[in-house]
gemmi code that builds the backbone of each chain (N, CA, C; Angstrom):
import gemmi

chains = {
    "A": [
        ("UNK", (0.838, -1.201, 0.000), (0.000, 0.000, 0.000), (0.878, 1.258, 0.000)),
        ("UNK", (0.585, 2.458, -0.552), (0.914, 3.435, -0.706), (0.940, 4.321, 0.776)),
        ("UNK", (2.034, 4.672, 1.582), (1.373, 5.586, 2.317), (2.250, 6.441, 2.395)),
        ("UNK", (1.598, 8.410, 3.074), (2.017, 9.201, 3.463), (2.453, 9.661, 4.838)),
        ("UNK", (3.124, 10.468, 5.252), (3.146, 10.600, 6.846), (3.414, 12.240, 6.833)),
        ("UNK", (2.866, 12.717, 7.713), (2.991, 14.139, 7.765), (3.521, 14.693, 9.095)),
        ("UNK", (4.432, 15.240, 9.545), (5.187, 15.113, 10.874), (4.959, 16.883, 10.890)),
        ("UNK", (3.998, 17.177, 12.277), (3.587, 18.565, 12.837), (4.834, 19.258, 14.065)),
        ("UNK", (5.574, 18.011, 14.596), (6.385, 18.318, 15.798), (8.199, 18.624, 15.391)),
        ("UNK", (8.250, 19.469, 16.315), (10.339, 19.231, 15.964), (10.710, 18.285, 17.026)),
        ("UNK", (11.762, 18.083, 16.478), (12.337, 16.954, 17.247), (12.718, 17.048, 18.586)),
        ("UNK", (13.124, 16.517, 19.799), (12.711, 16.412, 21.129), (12.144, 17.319, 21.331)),
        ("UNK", (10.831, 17.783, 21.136), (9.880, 18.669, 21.590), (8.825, 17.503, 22.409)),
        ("UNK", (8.244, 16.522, 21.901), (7.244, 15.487, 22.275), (8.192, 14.289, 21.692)),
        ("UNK", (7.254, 13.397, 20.805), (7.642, 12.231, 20.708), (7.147, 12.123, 19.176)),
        ("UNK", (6.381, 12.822, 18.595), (5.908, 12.845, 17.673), (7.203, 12.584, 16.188)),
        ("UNK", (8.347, 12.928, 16.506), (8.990, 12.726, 15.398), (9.805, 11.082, 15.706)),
        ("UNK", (9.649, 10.747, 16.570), (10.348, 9.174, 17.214), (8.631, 8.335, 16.877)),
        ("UNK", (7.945, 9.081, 16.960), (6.877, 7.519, 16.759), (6.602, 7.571, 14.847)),
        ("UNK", (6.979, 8.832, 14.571), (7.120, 8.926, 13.490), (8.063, 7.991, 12.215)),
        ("UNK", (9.044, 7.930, 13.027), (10.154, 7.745, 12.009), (10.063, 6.004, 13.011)),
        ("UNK", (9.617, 5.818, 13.627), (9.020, 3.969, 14.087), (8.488, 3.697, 13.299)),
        ("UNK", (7.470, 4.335, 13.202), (6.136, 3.651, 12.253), (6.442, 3.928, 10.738)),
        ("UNK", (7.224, 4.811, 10.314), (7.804, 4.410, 8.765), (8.585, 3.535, 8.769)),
        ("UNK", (9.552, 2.920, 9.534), (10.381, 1.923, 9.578), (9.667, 0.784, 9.048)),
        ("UNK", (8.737, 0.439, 9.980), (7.885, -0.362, 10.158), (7.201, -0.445, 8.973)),
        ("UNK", (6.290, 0.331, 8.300), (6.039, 0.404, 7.080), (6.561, -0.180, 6.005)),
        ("UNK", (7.693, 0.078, 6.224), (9.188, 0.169, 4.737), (9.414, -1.483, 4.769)),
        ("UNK", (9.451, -2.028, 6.345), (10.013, -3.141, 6.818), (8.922, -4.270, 6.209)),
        ("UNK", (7.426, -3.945, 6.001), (5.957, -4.487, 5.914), (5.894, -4.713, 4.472)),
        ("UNK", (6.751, -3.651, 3.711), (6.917, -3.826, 2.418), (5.789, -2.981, 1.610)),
        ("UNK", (5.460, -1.838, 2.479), (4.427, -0.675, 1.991), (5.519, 0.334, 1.292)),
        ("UNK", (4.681, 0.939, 0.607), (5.530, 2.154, -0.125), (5.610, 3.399, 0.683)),
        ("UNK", (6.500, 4.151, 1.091), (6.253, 5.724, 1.201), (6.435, 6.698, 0.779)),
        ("UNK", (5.072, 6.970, 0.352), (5.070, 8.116, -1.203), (6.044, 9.314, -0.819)),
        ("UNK", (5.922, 9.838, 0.569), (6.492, 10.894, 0.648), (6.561, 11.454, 2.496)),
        ("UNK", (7.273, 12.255, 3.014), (6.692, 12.248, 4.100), (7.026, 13.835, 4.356)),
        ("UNK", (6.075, 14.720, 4.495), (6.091, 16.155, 4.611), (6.112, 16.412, 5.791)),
        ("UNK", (7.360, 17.455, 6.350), (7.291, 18.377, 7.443), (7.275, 19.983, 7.466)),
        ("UNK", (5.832, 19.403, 8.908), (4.868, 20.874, 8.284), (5.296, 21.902, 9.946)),
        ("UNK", (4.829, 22.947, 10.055), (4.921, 23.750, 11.357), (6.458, 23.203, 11.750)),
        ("UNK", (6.259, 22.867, 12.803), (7.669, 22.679, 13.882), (8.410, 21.799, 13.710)),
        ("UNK", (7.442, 20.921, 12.720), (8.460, 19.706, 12.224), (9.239, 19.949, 11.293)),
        ("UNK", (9.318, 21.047, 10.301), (10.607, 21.531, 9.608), (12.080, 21.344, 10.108)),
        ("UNK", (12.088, 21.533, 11.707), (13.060, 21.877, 12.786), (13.711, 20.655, 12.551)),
        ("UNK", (12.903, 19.399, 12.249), (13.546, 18.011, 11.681), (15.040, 17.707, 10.926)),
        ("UNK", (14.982, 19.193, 9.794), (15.444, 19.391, 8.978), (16.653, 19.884, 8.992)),
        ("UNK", (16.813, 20.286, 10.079), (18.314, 21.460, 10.385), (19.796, 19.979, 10.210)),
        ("UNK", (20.861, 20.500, 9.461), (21.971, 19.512, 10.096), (23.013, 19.732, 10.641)),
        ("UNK", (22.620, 20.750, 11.683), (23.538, 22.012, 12.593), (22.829, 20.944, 13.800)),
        ("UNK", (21.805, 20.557, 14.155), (22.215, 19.683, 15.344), (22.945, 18.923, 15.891)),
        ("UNK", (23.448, 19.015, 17.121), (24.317, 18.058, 17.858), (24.146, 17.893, 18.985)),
        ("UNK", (22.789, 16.593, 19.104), (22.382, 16.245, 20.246), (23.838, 15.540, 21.308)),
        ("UNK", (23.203, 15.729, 22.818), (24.329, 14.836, 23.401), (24.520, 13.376, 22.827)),
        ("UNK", (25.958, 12.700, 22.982), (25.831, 11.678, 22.204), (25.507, 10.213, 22.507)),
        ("UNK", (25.254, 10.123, 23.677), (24.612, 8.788, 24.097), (22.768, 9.309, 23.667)),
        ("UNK", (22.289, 10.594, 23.281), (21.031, 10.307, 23.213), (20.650, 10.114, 21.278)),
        ("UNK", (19.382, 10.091, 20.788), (19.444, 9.624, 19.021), (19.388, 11.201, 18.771)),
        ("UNK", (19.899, 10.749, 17.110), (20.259, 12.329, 16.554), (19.197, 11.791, 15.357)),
        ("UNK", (17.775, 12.896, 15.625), (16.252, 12.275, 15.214), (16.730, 13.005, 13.635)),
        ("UNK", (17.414, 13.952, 13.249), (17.924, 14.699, 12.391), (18.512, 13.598, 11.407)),
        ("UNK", (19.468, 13.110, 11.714), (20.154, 12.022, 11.500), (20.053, 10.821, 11.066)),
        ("UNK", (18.534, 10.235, 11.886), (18.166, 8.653, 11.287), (17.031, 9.078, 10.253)),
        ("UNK", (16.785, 10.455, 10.055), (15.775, 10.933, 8.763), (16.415, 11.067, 7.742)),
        ("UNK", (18.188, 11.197, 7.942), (18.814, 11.656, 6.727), (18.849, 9.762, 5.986)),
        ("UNK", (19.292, 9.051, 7.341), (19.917, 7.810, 7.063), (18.945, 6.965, 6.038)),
        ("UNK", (17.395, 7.165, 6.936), (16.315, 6.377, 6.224), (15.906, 6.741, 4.903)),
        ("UNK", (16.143, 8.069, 4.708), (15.906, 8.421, 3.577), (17.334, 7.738, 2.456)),
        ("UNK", (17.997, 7.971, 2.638), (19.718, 7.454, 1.805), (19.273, 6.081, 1.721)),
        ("UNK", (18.707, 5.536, 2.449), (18.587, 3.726, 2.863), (17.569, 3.428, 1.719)),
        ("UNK", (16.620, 4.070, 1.928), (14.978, 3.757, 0.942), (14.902, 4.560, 0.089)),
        ("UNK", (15.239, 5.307, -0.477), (15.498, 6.812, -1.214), (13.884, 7.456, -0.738)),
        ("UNK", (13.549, 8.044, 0.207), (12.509, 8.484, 0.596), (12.522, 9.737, 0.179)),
        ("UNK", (11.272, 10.175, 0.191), (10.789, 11.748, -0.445), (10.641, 12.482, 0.882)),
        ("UNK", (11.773, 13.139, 1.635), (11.556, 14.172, 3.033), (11.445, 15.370, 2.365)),
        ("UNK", (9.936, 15.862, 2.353), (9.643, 17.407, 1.913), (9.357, 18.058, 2.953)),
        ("UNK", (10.187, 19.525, 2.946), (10.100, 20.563, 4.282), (9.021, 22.005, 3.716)),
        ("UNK", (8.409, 22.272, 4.368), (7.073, 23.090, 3.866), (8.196, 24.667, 3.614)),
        ("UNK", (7.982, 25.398, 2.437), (8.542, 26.366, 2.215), (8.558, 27.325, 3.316)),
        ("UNK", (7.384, 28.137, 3.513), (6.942, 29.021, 4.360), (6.663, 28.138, 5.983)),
        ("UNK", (6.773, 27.488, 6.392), (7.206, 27.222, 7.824), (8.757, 27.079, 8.061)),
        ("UNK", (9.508, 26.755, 7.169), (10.877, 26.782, 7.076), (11.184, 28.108, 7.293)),
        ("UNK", (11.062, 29.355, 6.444), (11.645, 30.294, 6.058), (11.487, 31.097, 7.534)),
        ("UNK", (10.054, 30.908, 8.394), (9.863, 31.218, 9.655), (10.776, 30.677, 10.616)),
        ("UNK", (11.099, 29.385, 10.717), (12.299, 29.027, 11.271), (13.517, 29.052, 11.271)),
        ("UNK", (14.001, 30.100, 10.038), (15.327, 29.612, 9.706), (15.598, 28.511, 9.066)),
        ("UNK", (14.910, 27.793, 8.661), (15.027, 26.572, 7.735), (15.740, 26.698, 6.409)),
        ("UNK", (17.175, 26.561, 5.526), (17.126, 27.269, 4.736), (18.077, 25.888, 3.518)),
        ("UNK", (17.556, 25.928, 2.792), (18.742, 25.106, 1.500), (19.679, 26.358, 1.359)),
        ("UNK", (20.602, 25.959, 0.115), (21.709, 26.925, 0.243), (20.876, 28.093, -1.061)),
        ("UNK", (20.241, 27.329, -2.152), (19.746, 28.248, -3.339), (18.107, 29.431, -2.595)),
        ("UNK", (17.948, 28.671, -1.163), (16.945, 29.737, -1.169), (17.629, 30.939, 0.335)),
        ("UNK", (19.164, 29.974, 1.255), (19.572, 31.013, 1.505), (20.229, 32.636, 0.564)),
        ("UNK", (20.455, 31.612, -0.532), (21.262, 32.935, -1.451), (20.084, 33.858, -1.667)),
        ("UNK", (19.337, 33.404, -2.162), (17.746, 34.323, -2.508), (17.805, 35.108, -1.533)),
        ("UNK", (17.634, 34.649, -0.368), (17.397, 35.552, 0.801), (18.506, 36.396, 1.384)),
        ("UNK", (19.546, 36.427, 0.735), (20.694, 37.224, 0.625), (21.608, 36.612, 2.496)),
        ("UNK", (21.428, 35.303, 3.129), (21.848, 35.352, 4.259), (23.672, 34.193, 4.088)),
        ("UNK", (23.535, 34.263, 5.121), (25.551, 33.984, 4.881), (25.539, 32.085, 5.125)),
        ("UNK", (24.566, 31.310, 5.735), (24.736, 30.077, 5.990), (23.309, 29.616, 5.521)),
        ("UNK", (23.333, 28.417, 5.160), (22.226, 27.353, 5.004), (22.265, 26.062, 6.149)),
        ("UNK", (20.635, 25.162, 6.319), (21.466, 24.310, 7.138), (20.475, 23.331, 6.995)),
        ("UNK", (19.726, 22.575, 5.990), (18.930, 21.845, 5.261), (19.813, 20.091, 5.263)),
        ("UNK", (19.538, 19.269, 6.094), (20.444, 18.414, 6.451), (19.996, 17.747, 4.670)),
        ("UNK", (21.062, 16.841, 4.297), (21.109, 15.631, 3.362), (19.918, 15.387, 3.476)),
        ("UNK", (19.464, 14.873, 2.214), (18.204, 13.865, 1.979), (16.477, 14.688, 2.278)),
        ("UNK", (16.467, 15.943, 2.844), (15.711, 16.541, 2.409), (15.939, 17.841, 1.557)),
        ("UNK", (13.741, 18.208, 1.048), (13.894, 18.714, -0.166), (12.794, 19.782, 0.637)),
        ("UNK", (13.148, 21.329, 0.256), (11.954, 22.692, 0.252), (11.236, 22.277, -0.604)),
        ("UNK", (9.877, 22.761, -0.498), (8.796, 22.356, -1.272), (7.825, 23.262, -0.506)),
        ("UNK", (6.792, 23.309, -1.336), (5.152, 23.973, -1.224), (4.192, 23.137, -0.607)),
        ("UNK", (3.013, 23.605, -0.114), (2.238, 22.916, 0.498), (1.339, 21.929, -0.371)),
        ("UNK", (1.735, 22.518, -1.680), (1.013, 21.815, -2.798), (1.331, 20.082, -2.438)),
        ("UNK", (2.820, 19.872, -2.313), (3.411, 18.656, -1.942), (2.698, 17.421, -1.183)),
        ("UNK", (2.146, 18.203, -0.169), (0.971, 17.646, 0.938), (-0.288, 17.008, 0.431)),
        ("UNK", (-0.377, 18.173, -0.174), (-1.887, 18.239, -0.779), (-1.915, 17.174, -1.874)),
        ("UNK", (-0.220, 16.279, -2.610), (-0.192, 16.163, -3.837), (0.135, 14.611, -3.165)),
        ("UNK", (0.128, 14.304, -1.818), (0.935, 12.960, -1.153), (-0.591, 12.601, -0.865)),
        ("UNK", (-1.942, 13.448, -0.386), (-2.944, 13.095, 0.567), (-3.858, 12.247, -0.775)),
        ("UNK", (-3.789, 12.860, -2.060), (-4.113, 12.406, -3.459), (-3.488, 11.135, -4.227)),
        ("UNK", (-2.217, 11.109, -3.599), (-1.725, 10.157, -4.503), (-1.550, 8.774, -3.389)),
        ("UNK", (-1.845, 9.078, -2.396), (-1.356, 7.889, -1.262), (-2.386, 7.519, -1.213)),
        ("UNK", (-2.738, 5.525, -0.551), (-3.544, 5.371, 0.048), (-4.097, 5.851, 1.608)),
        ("UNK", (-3.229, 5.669, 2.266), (-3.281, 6.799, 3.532), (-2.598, 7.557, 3.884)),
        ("UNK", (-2.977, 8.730, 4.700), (-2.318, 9.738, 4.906), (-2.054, 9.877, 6.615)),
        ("UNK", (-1.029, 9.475, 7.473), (-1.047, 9.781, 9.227), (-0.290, 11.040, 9.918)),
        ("UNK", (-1.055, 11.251, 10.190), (-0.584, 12.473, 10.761), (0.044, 12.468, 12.124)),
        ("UNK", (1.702, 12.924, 12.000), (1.935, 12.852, 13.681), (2.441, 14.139, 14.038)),
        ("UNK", (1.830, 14.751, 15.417), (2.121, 16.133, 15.981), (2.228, 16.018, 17.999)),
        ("UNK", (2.369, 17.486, 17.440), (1.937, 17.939, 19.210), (0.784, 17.795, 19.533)),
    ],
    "B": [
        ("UNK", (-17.500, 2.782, 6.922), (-16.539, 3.325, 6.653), (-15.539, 2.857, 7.899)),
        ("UNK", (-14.893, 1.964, 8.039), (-13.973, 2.091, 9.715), (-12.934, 2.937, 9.568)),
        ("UNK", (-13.069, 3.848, 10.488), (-11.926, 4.648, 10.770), (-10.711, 4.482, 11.513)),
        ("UNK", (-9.785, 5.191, 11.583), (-8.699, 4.078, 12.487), (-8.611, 5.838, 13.412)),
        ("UNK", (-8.599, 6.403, 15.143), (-8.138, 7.066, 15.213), (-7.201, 7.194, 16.505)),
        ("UNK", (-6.324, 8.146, 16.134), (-5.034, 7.814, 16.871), (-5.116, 8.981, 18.004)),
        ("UNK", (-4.852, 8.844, 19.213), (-5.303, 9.643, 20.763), (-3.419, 9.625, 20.931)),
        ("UNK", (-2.951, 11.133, 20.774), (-1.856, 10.607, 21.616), (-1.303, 11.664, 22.880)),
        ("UNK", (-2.426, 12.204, 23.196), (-2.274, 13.312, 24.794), (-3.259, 12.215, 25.837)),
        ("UNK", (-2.535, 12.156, 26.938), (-3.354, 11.967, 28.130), (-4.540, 12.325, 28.203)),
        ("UNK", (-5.390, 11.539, 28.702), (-6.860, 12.316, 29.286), (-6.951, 13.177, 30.113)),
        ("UNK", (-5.939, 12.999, 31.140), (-5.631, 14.019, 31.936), (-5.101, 15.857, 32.042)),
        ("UNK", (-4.927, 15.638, 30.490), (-3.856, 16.829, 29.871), (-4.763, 17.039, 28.840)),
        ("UNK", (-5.407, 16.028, 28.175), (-6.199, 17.247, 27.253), (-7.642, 16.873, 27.005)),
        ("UNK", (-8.443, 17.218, 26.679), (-10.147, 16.946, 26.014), (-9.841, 15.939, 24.637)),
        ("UNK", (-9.102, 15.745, 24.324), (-8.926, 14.734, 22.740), (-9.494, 13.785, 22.844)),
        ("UNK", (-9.054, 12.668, 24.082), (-9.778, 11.522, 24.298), (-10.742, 11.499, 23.941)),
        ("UNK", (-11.622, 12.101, 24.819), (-13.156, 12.299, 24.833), (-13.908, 12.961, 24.202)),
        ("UNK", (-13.259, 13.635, 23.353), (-13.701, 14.480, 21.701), (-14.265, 12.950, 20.725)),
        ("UNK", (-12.473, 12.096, 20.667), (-12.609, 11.220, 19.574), (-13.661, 10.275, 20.479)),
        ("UNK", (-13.758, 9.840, 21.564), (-14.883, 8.723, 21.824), (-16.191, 9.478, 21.761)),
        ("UNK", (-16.476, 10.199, 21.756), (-18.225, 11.046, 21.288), (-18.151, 10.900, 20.456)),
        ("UNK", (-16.574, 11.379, 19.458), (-17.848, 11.186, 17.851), (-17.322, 9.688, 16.777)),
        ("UNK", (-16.245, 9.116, 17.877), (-16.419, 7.967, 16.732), (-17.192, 7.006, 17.177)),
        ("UNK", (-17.491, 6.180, 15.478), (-18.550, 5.617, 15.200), (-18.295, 4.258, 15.586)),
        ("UNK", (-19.526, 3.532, 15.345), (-19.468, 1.989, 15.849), (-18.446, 1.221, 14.505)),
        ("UNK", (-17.715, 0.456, 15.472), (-16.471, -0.404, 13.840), (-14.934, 0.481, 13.718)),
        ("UNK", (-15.357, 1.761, 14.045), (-13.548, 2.075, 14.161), (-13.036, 1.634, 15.530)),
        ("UNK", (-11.771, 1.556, 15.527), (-10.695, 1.889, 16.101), (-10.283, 3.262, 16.884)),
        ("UNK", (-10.140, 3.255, 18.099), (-9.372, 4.105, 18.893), (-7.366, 3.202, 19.263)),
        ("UNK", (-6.655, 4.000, 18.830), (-5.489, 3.523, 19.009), (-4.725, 4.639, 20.001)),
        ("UNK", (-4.455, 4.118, 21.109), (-3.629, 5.238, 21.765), (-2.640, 5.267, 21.834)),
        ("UNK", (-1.714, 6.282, 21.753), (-0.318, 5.967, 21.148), (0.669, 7.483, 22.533)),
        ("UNK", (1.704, 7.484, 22.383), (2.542, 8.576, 23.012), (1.449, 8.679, 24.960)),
        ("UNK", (1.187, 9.451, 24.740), (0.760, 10.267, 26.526), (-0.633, 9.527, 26.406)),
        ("UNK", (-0.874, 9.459, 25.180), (-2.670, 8.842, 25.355), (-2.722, 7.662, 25.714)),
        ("UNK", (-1.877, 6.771, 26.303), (-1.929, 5.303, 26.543), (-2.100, 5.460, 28.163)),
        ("UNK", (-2.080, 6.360, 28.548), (-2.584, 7.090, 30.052), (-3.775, 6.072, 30.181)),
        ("UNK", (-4.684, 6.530, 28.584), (-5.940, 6.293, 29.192), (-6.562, 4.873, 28.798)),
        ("UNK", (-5.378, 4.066, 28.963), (-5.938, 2.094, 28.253), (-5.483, 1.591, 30.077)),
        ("UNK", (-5.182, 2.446, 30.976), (-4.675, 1.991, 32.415), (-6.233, 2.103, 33.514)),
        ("UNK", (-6.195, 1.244, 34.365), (-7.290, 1.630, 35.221), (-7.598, 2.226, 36.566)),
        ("UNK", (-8.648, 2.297, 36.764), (-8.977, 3.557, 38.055), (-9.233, 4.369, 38.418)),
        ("UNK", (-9.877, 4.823, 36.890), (-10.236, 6.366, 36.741), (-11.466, 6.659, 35.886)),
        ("UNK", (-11.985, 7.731, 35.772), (-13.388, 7.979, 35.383), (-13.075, 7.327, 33.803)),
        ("UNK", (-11.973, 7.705, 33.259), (-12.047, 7.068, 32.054), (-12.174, 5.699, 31.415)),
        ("UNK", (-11.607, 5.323, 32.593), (-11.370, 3.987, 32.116), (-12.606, 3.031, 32.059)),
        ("UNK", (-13.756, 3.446, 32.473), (-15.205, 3.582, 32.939), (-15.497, 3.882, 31.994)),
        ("UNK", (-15.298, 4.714, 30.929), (-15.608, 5.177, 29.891), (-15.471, 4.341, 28.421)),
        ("UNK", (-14.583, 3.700, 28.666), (-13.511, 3.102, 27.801), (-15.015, 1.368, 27.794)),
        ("UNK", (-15.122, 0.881, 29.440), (-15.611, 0.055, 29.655), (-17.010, -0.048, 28.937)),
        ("UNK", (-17.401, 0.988, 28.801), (-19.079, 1.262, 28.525), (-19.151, 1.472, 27.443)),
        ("UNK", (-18.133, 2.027, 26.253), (-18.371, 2.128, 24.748), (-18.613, 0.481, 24.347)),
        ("UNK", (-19.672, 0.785, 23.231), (-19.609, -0.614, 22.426), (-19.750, -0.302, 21.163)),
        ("UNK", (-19.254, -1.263, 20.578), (-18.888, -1.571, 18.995), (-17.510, -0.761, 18.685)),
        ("UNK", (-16.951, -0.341, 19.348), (-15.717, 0.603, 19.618), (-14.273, -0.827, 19.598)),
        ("UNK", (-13.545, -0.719, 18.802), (-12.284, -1.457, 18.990), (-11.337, -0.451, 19.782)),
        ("UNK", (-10.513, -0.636, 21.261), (-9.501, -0.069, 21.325), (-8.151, -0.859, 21.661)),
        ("UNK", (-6.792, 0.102, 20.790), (-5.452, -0.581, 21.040), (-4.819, 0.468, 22.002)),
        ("UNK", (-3.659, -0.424, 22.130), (-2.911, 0.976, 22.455), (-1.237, 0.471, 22.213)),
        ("UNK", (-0.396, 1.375, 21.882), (1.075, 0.984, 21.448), (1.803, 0.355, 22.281)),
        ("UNK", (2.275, -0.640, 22.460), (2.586, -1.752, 23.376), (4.264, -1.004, 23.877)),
        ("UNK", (5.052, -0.125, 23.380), (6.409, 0.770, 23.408), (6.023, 1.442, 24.199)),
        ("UNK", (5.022, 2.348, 24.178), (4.803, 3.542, 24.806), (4.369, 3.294, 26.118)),
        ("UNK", (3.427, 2.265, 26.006), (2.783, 1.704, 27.569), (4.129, 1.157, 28.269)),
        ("UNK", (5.060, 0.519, 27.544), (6.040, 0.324, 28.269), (7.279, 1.407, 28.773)),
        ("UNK", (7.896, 2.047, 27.667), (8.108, 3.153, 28.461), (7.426, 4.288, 29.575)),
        ("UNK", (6.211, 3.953, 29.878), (5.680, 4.879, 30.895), (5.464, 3.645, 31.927)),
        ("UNK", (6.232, 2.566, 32.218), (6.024, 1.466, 32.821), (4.831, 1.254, 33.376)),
        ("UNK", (3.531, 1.359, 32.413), (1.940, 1.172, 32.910), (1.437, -0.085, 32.457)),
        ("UNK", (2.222, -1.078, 32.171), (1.965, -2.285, 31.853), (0.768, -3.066, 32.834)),
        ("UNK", (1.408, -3.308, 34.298), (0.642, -3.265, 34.953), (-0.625, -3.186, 35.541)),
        ("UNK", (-0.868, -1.947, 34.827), (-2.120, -1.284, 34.990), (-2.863, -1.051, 34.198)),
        ("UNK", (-3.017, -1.955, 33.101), (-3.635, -2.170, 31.299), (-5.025, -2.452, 31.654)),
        ("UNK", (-5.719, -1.683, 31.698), (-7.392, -2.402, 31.537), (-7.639, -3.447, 30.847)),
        ("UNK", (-8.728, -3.972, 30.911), (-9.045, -5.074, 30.183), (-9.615, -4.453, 28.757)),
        ("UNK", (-9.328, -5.723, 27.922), (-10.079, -5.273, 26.668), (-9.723, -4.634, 25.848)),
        ("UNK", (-8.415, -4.336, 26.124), (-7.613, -3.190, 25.018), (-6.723, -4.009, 24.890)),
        ("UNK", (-6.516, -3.736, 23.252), (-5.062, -4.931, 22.661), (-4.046, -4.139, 22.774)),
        ("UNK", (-2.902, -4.760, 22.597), (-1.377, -4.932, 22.619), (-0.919, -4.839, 21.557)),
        ("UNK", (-0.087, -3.429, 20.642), (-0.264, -4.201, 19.317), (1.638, -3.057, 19.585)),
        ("UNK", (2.443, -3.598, 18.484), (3.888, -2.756, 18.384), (3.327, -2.096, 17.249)),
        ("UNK", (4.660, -1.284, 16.359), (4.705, -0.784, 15.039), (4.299, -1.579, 14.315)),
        ("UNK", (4.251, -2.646, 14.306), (3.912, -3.838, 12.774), (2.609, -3.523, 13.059)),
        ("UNK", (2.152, -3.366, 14.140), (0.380, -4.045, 14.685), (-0.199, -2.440, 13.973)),
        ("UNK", (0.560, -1.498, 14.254), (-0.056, -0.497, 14.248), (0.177, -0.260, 12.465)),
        ("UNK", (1.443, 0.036, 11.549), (1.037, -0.372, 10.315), (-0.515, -1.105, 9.945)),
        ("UNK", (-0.330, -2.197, 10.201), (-1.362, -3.241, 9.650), (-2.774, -2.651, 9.795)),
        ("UNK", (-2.835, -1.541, 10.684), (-3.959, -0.673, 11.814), (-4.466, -0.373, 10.717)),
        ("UNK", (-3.914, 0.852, 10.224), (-3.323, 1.426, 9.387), (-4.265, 0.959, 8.007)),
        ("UNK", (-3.778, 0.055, 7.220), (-3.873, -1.060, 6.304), (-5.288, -1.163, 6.512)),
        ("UNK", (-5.713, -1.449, 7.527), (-6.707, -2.372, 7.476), (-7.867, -1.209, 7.643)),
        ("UNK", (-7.559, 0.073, 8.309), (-8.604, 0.941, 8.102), (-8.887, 1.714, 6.625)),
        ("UNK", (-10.229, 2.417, 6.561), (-10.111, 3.418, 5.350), (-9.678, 4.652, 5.755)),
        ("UNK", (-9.203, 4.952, 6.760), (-8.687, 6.178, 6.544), (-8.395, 6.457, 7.860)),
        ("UNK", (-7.429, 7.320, 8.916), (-6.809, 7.446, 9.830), (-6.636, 9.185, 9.983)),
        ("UNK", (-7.521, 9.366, 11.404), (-7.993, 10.604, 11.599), (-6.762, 10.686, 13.354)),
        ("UNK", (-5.895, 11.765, 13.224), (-4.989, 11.969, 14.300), (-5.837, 13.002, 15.141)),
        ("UNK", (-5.724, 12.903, 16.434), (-6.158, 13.851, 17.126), (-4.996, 14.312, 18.198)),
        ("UNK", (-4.346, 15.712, 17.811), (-3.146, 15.990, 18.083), (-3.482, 17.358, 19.103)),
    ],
}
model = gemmi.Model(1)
for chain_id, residues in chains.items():
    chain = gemmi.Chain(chain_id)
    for i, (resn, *xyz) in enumerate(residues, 1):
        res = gemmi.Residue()
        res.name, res.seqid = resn, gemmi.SeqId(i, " ")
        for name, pos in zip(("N", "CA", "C"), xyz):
            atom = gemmi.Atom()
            atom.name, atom.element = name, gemmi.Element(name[0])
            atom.pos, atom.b_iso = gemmi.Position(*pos), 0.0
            res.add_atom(atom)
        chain.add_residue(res)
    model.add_chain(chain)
structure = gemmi.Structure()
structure.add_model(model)
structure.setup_entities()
């Protein structure tokens, strides 16, 4: 089966991006497809690869870059919740005339259209947040 | 139509619970997952609540109940299911409504 996942939380904020990136495992492991998995609001924060959690704890940044490299997964970061966070690739820091980018490996900026274009093309769509 | 829906704040912490048990229907699924597995434990007005729905399936994430070491204290009648269980949840519903 086709599915989507849509991640509302940043990472150690709740749990929402750890039950997240479980249950795609799990998915991938079941032998389901994942069309795509969009981070929307706070879950952009997913995206940064300037984190450096302590190192006995998981670097949630990190096993999103890995899973994606592993499965070639589609990690889309919502344009305009990014740009509010500081969220930045390097072609839309230049746009924005600023001196660093920090858009970890394996994800992609994108529009909300993206969402709208995963909830259409997937058989289901789960939503995990705050 | 079975719905699959996913509770993952405490009852104690928020109105969600008891939003999704008023309005879901007979044949879905309640799955409680993160803080909402609070409410698959017993001794409390909810769990009373939980007892008295019918035609109502509820799970709850067998990880999460264990990291909040409430194993113990699992009401009756609510399944045990991991990530595979909850995929398959998933699968097996038409459609999966989060209440965040």
């Amino acid at each position: 089966m086709k599915l989507s996942i849509q991640i509302n939380e940043g990472p150690y904020q709740h749990q929402a991006s750890d039950t997240a990136y479980q249950f795609a495992k799990a998915a991938i492991a079941a032998g389901h497809e994942i069309f795509r998995i969009f981070f929307y609001h706070d879950g952009v924060n997913n995206a940064t690869r300037l984190a450096v959690p302590p190192r006995d704890d998981r670097d949630v940044s990190a096993q999103w870059t890995a899973l994606s490299k592993e499965h070639d997964l589609d990690l889309v970061v919502c344009i305009a919740a990014a740009q509010r966070r500081g969220v930045m690739d390097a072609a839309e820091a230049k746009r924005q005339g600023l001196d660093a980018d920090n858009l970890a490996e394996g994800f992609r900026i994108s529009g909300l259209g993206q969402l709208i274009e995963a909830g259409i093309q997937s058989d289901r769509l789960v939503v995990f947040g705050a | 139509m079975a719905l699959l829906h996913t509770v993952n704040k405490s009852p104690f912490e928020s109105n969600t619970f008891n939003t999704c048990l008023g309005l879901a229907k007979q044949g879905s699924t309640i799955l409680l997952i993160e803080d909402g597995v609070y409410a698959a434990t017993t001794g409390h007005s909810v769990a009373e609540k939980i007892k008295n729905a019918s035609g109502i399936t509820f799970a709850v994430l067998g990880p999460d109940l264990q990291a909040r070491g409430l194993e113990s204290k699992l009401a009756d009648d609510i399944k045990v299911i991991d990530y595979d269980g909850f995929v398959n949840m998933v699968v097996e519903h038409d459609s999966v409504q989060s209440w965040l």
